[in-house]
Jmol script that loads the backbone (N, CA, C; Angstrom):
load data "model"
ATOM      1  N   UNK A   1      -3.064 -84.112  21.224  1.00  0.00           N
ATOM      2  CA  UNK A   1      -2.072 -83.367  20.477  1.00  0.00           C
ATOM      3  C   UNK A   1      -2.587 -81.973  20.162  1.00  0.00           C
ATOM      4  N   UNK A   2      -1.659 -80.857  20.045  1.00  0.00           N
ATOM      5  CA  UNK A   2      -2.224 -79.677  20.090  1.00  0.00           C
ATOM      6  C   UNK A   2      -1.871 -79.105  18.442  1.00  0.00           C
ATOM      7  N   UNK A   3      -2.207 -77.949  18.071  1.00  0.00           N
ATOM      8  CA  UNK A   3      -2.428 -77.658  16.660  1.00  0.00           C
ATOM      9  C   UNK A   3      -0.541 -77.047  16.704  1.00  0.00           C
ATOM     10  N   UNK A   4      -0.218 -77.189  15.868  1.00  0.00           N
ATOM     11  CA  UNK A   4       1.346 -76.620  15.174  1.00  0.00           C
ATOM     12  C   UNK A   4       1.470 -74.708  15.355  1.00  0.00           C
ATOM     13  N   UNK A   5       2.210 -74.377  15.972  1.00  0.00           N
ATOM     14  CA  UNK A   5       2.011 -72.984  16.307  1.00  0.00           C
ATOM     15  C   UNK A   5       2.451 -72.078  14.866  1.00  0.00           C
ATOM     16  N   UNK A   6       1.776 -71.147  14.830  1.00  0.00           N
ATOM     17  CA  UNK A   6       1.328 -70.474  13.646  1.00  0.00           C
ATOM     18  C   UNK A   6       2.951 -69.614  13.362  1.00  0.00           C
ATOM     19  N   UNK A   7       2.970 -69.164  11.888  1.00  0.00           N
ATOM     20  CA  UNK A   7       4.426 -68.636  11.538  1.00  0.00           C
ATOM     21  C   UNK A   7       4.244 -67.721  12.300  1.00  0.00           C
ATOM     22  N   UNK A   8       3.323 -66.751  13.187  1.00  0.00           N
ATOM     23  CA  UNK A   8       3.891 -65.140  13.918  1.00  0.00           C
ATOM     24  C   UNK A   8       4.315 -65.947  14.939  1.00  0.00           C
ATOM     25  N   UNK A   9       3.966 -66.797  16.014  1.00  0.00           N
ATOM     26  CA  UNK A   9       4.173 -67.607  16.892  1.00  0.00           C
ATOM     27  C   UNK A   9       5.520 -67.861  16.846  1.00  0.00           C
ATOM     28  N   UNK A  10       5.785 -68.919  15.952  1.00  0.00           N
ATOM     29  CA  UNK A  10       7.058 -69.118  15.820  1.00  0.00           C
ATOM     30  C   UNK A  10       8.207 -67.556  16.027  1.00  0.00           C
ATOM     31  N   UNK A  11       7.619 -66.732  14.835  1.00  0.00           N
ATOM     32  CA  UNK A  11       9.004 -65.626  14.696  1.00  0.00           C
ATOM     33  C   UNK A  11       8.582 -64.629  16.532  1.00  0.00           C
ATOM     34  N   UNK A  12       7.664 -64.668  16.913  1.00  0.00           N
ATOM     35  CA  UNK A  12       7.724 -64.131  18.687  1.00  0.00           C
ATOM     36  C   UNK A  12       8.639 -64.819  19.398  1.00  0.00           C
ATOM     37  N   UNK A  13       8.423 -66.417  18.958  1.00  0.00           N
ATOM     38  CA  UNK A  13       9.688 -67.363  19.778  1.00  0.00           C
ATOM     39  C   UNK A  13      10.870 -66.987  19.666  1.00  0.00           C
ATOM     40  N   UNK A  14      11.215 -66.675  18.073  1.00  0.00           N
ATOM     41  CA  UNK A  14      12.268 -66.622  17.715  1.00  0.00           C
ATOM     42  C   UNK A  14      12.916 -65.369  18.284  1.00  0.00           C
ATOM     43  N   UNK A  15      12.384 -64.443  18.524  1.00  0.00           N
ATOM     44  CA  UNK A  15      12.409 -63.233  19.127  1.00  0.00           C
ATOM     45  C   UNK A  15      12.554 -63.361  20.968  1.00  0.00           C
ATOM     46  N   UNK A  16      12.304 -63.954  21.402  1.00  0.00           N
ATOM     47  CA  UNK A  16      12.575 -64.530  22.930  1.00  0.00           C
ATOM     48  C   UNK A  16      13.668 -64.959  23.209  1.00  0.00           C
ATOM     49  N   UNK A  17      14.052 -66.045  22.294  1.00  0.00           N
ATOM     50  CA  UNK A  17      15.414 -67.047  22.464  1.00  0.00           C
ATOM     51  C   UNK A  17      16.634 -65.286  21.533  1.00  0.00           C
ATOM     52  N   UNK A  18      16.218 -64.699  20.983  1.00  0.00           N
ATOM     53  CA  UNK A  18      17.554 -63.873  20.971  1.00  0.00           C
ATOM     54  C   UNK A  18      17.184 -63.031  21.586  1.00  0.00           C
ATOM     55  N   UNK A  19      16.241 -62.320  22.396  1.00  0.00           N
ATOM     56  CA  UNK A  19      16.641 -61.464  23.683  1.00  0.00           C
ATOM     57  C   UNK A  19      17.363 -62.473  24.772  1.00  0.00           C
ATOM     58  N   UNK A  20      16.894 -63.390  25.325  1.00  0.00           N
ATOM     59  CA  UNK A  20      17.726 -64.257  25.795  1.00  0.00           C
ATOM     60  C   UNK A  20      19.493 -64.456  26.244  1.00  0.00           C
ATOM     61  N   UNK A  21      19.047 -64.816  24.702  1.00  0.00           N
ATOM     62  CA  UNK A  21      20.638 -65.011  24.654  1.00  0.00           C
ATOM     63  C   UNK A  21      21.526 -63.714  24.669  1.00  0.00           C
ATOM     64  N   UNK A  22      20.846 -62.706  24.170  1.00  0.00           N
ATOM     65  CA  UNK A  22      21.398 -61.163  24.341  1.00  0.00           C
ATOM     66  C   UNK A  22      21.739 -60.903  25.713  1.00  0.00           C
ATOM     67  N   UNK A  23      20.597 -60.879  26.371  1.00  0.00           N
ATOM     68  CA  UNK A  23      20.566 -60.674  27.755  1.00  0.00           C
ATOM     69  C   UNK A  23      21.780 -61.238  28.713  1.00  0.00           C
ATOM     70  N   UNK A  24      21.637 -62.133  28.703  1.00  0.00           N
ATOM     71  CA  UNK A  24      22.154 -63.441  29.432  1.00  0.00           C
ATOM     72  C   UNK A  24      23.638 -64.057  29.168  1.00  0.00           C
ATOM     73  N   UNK A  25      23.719 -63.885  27.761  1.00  0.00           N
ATOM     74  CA  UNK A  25      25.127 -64.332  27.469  1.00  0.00           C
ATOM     75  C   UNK A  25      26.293 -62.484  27.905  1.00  0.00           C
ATOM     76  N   UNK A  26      25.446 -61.401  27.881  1.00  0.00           N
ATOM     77  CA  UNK A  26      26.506 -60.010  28.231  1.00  0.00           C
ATOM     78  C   UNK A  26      26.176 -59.331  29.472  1.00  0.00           C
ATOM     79  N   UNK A  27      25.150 -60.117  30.241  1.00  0.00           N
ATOM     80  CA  UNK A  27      25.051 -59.482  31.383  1.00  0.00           C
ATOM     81  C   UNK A  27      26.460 -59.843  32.456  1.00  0.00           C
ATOM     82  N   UNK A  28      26.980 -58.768  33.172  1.00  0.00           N
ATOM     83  CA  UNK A  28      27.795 -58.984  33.857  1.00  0.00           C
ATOM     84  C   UNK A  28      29.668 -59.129  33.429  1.00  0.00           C
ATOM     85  N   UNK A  29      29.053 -58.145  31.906  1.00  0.00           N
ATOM     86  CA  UNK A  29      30.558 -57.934  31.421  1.00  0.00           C
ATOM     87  C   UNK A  29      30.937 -56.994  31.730  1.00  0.00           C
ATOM     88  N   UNK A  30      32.414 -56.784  31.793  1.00  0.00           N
ATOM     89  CA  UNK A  30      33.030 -55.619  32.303  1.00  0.00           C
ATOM     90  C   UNK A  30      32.601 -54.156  31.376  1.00  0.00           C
ATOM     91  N   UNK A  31      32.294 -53.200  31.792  1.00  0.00           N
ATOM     92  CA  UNK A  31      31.801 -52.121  31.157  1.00  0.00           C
ATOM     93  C   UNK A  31      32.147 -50.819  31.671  1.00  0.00           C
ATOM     94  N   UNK A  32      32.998 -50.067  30.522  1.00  0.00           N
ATOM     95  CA  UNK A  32      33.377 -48.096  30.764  1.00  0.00           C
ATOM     96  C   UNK A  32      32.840 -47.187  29.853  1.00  0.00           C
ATOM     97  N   UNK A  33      32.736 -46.220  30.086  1.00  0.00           N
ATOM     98  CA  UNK A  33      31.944 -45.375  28.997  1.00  0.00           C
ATOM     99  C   UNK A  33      32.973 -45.221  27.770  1.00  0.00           C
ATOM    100  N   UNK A  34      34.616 -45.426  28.106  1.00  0.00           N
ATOM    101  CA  UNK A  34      35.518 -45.702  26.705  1.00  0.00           C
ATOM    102  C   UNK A  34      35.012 -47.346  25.717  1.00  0.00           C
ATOM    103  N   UNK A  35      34.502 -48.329  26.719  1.00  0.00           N
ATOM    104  CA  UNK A  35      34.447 -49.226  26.255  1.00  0.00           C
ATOM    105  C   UNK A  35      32.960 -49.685  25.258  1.00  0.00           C
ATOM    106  N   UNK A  36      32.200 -49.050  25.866  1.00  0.00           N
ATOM    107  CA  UNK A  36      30.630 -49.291  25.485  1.00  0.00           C
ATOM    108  C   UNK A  36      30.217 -49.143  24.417  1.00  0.00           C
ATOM    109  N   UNK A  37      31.047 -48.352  23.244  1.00  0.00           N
ATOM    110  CA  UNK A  37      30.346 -48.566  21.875  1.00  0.00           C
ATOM    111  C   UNK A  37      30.726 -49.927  21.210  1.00  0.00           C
ATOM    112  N   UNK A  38      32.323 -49.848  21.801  1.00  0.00           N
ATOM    113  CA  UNK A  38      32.798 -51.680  21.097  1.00  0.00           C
ATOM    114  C   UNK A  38      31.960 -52.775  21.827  1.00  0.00           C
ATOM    115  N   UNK A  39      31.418 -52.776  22.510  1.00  0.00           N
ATOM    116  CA  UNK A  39      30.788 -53.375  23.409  1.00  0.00           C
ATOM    117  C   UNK A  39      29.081 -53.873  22.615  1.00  0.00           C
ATOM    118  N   UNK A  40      28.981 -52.298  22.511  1.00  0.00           N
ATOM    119  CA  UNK A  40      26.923 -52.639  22.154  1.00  0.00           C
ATOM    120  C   UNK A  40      27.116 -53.001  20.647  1.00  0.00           C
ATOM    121  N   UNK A  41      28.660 -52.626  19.660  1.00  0.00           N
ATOM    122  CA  UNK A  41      29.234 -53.739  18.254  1.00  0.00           C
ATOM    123  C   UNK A  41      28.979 -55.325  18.136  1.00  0.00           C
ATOM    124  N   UNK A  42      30.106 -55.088  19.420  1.00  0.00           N
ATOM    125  CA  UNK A  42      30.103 -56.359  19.815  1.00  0.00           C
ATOM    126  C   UNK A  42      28.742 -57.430  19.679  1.00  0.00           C
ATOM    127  N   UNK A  43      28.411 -56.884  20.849  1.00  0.00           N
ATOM    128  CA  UNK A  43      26.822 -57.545  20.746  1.00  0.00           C
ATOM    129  C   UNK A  43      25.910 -57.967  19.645  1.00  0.00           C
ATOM    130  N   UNK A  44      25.453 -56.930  19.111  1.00  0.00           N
ATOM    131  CA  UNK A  44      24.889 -56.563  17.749  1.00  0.00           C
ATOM    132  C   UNK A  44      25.220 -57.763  16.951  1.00  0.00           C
ATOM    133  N   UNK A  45      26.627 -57.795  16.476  1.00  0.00           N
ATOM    134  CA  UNK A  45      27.595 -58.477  15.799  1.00  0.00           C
ATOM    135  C   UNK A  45      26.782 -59.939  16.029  1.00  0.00           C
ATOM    136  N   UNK A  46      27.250 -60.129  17.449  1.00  0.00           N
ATOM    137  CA  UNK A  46      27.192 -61.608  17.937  1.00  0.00           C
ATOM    138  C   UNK A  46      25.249 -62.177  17.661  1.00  0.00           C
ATOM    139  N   UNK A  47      24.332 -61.403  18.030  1.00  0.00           N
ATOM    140  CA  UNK A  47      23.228 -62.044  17.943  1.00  0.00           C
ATOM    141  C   UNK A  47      22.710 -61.735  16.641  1.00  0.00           C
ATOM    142  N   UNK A  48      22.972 -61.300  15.871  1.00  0.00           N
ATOM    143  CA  UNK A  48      22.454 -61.062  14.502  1.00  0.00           C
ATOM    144  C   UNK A  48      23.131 -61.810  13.838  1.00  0.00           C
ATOM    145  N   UNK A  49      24.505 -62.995  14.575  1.00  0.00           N
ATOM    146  CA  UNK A  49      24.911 -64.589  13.579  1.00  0.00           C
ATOM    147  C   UNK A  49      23.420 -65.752  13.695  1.00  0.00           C
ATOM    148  N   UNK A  50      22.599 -65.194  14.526  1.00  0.00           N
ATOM    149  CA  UNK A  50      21.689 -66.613  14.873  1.00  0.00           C
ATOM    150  C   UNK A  50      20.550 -66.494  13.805  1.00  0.00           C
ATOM    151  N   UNK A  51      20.094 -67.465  13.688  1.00  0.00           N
ATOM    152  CA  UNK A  51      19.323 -67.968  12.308  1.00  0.00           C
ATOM    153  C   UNK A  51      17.830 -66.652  12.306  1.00  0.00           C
ATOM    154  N   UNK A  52      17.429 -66.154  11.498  1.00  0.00           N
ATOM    155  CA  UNK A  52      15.986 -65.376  11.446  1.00  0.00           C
ATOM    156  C   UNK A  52      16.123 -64.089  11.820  1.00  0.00           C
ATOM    157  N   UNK A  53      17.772 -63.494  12.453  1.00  0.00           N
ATOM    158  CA  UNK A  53      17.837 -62.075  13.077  1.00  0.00           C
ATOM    159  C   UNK A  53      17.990 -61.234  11.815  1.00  0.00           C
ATOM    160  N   UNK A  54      16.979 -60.490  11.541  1.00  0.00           N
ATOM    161  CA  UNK A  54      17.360 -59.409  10.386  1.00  0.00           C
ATOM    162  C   UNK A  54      18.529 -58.438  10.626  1.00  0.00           C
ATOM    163  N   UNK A  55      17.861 -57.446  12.004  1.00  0.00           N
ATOM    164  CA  UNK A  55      18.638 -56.640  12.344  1.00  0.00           C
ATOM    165  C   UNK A  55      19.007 -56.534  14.451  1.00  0.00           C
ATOM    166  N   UNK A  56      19.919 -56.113  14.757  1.00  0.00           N
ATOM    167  CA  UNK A  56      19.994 -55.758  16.231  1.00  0.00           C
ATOM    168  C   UNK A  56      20.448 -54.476  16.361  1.00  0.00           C
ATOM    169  N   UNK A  57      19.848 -53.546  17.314  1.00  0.00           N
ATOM    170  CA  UNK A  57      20.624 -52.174  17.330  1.00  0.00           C
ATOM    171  C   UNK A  57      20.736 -52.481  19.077  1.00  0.00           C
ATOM    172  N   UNK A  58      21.527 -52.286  19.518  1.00  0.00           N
ATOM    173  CA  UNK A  58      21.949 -51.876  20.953  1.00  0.00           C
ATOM    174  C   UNK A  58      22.691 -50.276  21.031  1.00  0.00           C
ATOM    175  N   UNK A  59      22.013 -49.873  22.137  1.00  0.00           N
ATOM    176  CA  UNK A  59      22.403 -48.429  22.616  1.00  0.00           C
ATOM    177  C   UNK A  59      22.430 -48.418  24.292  1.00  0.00           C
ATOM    178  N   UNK A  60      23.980 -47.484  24.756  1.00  0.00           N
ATOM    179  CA  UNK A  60      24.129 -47.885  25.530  1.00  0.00           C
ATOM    180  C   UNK A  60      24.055 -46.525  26.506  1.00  0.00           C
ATOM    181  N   UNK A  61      23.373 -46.927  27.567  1.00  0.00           N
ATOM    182  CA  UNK A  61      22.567 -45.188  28.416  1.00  0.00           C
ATOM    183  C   UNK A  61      23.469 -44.685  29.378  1.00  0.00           C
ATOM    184  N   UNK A  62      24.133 -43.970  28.496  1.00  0.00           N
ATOM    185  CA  UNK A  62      25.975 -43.733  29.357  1.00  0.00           C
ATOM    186  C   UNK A  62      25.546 -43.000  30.544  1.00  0.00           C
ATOM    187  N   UNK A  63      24.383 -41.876  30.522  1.00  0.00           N
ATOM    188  CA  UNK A  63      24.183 -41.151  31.862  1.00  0.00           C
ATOM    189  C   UNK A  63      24.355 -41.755  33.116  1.00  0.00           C
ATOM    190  N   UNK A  64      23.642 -43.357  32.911  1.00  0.00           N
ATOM    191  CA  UNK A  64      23.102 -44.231  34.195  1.00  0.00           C
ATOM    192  C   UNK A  64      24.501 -45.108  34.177  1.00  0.00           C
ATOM    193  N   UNK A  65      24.700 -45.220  33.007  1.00  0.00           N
ATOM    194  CA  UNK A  65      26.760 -46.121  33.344  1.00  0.00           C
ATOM    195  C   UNK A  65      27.474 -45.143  34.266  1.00  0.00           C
ATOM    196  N   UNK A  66      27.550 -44.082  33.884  1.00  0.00           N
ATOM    197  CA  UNK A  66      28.759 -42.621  34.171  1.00  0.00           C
ATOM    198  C   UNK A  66      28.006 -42.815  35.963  1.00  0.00           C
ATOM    199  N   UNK A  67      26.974 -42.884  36.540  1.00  0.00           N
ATOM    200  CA  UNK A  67      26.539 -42.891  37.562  1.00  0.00           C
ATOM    201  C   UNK A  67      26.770 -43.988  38.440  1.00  0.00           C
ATOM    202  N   UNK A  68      26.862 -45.161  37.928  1.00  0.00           N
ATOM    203  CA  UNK A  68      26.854 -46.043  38.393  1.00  0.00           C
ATOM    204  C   UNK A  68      28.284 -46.283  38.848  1.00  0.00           C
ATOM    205  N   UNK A  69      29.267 -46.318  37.972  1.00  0.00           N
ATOM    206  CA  UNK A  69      30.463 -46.183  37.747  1.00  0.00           C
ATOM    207  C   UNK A  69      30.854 -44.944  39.107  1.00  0.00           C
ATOM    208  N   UNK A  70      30.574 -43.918  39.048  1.00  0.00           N
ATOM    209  CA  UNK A  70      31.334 -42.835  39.884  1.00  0.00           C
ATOM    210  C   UNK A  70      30.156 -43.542  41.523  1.00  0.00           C
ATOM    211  N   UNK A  71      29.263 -44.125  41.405  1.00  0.00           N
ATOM    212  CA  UNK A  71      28.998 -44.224  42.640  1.00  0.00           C
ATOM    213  C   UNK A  71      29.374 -45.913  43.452  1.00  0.00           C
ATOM    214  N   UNK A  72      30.376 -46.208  42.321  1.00  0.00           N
ATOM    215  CA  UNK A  72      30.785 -47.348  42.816  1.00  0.00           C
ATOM    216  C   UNK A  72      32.673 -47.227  43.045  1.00  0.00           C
ATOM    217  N   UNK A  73      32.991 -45.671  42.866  1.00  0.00           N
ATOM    218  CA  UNK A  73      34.721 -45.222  42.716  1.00  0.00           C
ATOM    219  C   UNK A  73      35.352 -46.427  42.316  1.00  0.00           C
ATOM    220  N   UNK A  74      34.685 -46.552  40.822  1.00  0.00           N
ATOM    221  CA  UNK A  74      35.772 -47.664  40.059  1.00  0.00           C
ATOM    222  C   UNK A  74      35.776 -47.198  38.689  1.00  0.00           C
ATOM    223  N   UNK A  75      36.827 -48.419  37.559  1.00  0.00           N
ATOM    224  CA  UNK A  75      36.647 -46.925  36.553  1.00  0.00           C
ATOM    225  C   UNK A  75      35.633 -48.075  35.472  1.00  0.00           C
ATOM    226  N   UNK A  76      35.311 -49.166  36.000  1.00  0.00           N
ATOM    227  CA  UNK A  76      34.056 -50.220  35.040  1.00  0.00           C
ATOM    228  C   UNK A  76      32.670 -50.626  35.893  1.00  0.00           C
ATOM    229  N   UNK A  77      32.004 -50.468  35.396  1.00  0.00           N
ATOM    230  CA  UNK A  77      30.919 -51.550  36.187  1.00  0.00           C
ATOM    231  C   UNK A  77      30.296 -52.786  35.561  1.00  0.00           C
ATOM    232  N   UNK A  78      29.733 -53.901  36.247  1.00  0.00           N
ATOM    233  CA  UNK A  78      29.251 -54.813  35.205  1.00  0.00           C
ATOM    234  C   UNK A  78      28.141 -54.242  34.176  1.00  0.00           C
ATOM    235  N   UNK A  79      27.737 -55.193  33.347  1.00  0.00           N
ATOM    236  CA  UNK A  79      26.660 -54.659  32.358  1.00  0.00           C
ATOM    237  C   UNK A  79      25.255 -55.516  32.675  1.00  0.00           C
ATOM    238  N   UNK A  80      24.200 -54.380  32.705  1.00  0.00           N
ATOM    239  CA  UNK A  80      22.827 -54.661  32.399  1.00  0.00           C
ATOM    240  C   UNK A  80      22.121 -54.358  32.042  1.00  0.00           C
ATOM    241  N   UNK A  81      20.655 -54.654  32.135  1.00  0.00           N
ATOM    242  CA  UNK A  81      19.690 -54.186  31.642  1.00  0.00           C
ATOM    243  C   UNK A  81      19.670 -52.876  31.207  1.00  0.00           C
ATOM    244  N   UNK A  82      19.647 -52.213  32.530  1.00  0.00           N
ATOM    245  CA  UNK A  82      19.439 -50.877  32.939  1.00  0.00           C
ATOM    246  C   UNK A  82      20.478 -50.040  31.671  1.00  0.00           C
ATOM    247  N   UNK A  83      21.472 -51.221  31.413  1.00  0.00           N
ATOM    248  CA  UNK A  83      22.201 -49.537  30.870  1.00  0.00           C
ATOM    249  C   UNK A  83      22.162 -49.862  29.536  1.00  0.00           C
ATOM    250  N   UNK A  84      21.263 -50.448  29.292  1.00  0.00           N
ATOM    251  CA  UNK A  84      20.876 -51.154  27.515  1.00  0.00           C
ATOM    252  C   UNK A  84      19.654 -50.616  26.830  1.00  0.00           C
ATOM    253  N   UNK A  85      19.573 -49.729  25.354  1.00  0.00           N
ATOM    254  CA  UNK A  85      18.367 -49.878  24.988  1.00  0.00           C
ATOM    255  C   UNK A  85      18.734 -50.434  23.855  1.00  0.00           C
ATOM    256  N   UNK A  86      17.460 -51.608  23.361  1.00  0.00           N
ATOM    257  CA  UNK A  86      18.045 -52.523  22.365  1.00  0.00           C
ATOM    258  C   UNK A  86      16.696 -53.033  21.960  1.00  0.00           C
ATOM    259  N   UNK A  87      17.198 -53.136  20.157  1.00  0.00           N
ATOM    260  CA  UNK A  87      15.965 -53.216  19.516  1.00  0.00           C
ATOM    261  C   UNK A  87      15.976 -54.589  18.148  1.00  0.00           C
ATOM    262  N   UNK A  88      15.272 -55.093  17.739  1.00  0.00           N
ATOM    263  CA  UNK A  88      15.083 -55.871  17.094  1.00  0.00           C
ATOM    264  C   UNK A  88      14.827 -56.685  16.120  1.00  0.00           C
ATOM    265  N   UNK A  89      14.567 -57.143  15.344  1.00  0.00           N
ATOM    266  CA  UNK A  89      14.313 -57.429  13.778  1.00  0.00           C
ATOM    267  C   UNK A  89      14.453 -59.097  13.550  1.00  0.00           C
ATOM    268  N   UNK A  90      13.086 -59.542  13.594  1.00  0.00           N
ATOM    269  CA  UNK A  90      13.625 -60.822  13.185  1.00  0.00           C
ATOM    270  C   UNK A  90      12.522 -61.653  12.103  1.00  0.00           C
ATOM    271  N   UNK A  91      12.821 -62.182  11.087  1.00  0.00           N
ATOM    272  CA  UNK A  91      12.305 -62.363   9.957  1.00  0.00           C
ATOM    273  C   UNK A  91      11.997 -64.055   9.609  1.00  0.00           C
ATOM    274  N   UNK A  92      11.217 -64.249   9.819  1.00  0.00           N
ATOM    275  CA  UNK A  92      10.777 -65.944  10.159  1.00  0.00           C
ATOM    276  C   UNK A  92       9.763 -65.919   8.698  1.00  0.00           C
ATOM    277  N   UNK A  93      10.449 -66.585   8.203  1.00  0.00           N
ATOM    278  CA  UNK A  93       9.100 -67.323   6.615  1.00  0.00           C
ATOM    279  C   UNK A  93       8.697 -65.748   6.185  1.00  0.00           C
ATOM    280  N   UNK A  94       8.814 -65.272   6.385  1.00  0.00           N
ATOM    281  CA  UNK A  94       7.953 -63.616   5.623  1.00  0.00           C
ATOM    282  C   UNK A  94       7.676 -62.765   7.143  1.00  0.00           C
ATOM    283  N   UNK A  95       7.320 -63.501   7.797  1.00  0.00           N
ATOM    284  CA  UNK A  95       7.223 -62.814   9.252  1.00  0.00           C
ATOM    285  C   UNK A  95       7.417 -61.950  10.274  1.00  0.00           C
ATOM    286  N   UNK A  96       7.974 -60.437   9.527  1.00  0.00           N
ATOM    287  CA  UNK A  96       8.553 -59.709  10.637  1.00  0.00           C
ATOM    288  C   UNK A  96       8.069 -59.550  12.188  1.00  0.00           C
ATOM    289  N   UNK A  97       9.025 -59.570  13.313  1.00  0.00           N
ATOM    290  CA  UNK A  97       8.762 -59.582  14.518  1.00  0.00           C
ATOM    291  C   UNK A  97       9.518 -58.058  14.685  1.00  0.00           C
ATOM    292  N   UNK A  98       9.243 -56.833  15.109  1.00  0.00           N
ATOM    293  CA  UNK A  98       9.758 -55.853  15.660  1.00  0.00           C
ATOM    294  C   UNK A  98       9.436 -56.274  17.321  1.00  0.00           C
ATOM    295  N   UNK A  99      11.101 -55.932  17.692  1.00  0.00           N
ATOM    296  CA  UNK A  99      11.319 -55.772  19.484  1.00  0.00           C
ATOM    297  C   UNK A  99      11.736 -54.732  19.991  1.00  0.00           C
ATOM    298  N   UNK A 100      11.805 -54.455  21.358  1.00  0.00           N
ATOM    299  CA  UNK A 100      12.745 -53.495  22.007  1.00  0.00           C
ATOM    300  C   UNK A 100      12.999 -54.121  23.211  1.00  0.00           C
ATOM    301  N   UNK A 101      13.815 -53.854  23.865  1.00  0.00           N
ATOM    302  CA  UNK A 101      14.062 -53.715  25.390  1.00  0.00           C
ATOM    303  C   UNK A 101      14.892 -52.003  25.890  1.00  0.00           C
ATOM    304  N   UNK A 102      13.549 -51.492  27.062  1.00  0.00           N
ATOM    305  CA  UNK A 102      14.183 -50.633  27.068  1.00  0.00           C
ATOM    306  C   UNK A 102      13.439 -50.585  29.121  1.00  0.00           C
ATOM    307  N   UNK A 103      14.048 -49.752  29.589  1.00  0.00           N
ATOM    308  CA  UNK A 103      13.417 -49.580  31.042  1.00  0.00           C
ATOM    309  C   UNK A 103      12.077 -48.713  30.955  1.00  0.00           C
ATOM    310  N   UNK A 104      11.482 -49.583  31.996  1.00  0.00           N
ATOM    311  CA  UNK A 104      10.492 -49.087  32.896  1.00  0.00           C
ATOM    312  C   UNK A 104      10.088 -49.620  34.303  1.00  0.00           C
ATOM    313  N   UNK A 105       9.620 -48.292  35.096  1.00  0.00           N
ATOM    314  CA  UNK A 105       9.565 -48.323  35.831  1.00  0.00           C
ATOM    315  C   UNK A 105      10.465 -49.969  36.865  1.00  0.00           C
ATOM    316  N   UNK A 106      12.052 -49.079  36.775  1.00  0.00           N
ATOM    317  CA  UNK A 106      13.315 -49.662  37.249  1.00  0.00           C
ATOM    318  C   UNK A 106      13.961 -50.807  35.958  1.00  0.00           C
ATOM    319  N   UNK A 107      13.124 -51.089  35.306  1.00  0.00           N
ATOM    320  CA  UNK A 107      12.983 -52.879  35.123  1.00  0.00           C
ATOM    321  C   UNK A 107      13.770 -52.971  33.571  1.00  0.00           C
ATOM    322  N   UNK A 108      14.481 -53.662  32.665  1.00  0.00           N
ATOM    323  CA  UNK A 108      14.851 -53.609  31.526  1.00  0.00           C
ATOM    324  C   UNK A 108      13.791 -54.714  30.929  1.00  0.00           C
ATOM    325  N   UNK A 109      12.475 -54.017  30.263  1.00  0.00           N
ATOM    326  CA  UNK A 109      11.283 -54.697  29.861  1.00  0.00           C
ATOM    327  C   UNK A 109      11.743 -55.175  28.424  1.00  0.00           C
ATOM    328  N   UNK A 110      11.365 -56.274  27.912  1.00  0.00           N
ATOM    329  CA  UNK A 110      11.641 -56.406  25.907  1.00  0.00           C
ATOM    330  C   UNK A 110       9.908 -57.340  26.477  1.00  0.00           C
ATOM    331  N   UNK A 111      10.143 -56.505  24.765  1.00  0.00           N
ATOM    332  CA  UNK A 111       8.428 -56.798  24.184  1.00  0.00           C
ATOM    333  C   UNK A 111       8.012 -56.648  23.214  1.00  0.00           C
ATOM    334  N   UNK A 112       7.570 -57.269  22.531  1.00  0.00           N
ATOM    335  CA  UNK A 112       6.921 -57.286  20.866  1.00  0.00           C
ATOM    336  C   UNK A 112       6.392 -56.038  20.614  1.00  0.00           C
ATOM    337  N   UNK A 113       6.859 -55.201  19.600  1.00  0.00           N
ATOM    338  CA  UNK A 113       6.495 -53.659  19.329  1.00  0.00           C
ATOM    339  C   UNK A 113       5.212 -53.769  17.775  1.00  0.00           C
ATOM    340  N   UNK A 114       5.694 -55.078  17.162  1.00  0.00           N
ATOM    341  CA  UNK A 114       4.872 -55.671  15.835  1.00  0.00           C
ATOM    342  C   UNK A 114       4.983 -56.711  15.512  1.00  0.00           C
ATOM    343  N   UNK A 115       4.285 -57.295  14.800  1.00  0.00           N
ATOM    344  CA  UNK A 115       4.119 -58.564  14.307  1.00  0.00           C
ATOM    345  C   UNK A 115       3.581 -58.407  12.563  1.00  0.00           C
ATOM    346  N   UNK A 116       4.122 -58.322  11.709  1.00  0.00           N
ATOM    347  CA  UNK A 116       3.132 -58.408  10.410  1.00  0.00           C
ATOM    348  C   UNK A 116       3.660 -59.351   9.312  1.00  0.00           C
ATOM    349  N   UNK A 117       2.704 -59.888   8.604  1.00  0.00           N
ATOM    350  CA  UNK A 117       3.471 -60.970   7.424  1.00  0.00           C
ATOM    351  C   UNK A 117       2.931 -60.350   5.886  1.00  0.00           C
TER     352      UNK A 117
END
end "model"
wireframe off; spacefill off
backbone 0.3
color backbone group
């Protein structure tokens, strides 16, 4: 049997399962640069109902939408990574976890920015 994972442990988990579900439950929604602030609301809204989320900020990188969009001559494109920067807050027993997800090099990276109790 292994030792009980420690409260930062836990609130990093907790911090995984709502990028996750962030990720995963809005990837591949319909998306316009009229639509994208109700959109990154939206979001926000929705993962900051799950248990330990202090705060969610989503921001949405209209340059690379507006591009994507005119190089696909349509007037939506789906939603991803790429056109997301999004940040985190989640509060386990005293535990703050600070996150982000933001690109690099191509990729929409999320990763623990802090940990302190």
């Amino acid at each position: 049997m292994g030792m009980d994972p420690t409260t930062p442990q836990v609130a990093c988990f907790e911090a995984g399962i709502k990028f996750g579900s962030l990720y995963h439950q809005f990837a591949g929604t319909p998306v316009s640069p009229d639509s994208a602030d109700s959109l990154a609301a939206a979001i926000e809204e929705a993962i900051e109902n799950q248990p330990h989320c202090e705060s969610v900020t989503v921001e949405v990188r209209e340059a690379p939408l507006r591009e994507a969009i005119a190089a696909a001559g349509a007037d939506y494109t789906e939603l991803t990574g790429r056109f997301l920067d999004v940040s985190m807050v989640i509060d386990y027993e005293g535990c703050v976890v600070e996150t982000s997800m933001a690109m690099e090099d191509g990729y929409p990276l999320m990763q623990v920015d802090s940990v302190s109790e």
